[in-house]
C-alpha positions, 0 to 999 in steps of 0.5 A: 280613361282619365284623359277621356274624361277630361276632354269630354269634361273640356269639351262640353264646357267649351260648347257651353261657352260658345253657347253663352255667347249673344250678339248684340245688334243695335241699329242707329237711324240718323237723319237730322243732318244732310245725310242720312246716317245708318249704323250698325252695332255688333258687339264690338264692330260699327258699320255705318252708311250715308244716304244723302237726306232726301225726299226720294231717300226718305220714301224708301228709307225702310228698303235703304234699312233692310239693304244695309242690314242684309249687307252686314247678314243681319235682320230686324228679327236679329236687332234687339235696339234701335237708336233714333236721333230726335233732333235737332235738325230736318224736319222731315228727316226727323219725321220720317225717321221717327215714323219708320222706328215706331212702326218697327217697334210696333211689328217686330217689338223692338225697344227704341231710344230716341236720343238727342246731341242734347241729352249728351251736353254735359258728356266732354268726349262728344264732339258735335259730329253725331255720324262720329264713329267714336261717338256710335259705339258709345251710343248706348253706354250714354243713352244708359247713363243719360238716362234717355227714356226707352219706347219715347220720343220728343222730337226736337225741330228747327224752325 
């Protein structure tokens, strides 16, 4: 009877567990460079995808967002934030990826971070290739230490 006990005992304490456990999607839109860069944080696995920057790409950036997610079986309504890189870089990359994050903030209340390579001057690790895998995992412990405000954007343009 004892050993019954423990098991039901070991049971429910491993279904609390398992229970415990949250995926964390974080979302990363890059398209200050000639590529247009997505990722995707899951706990501790990034996917990534490049789209060449673009016109035609920028006006179905949102399907392009929506594909790739649903590649990797996730949604908007399964990311909790989205990173956005504020520039520098290409105007209309910068624009149009700014715009499509704060409608998403606005339809689905998703927080954003818009960040800069900027903000990370000071951080010896980071290489000034931002679509560095290295450099996307460790996107939101910086952004945190950096203290880069969330629900904010500056865009920083080239001219």
């Amino acid at each position: 009877m004892s050993l019954a006990k423990d098991l039901i005992l070991f049971s429910s304490d491993f279904t609390l567990e398992v229970k415990k456990k949250k995926i964390m999607n974080m979302l990363i839109i890059d398209a200050t460079n000639e590529n247009i860069l997505l990722g995707l944080i899951s706990n501790k696995n990034v996917y990534t995808v490049t789209h060449i920057n673009s016109k035609k790409n920028y006006d179905k950036l949102t399907i392009l967002i929506n594909k790739f997610l649903l590649k990797y079986k996730t949604n908007l309504n399964k990311i909790k934030r989205i990173y956005v890189n504020r520039g520098p870089g290409s105007y209309a990359g910068i624009r149009n990826s700014l715009s499509i994050v704060k409608a998403i903030h606005l339809s689905n209340q998703i927080d954003y971070y818009s960040y800069s390579s900027f903000d990370f001057r000071d951080k010896k690790n980071i290489k000034d290739e931002p679509n560095n895998l290295k450099n996307l995992i460790e996107l939101p412990n910086l952004c945190n230490k950096y203290n880069v405000k969330k629900n904010l954007i500056k865009p920083i343009y080239l001219s």
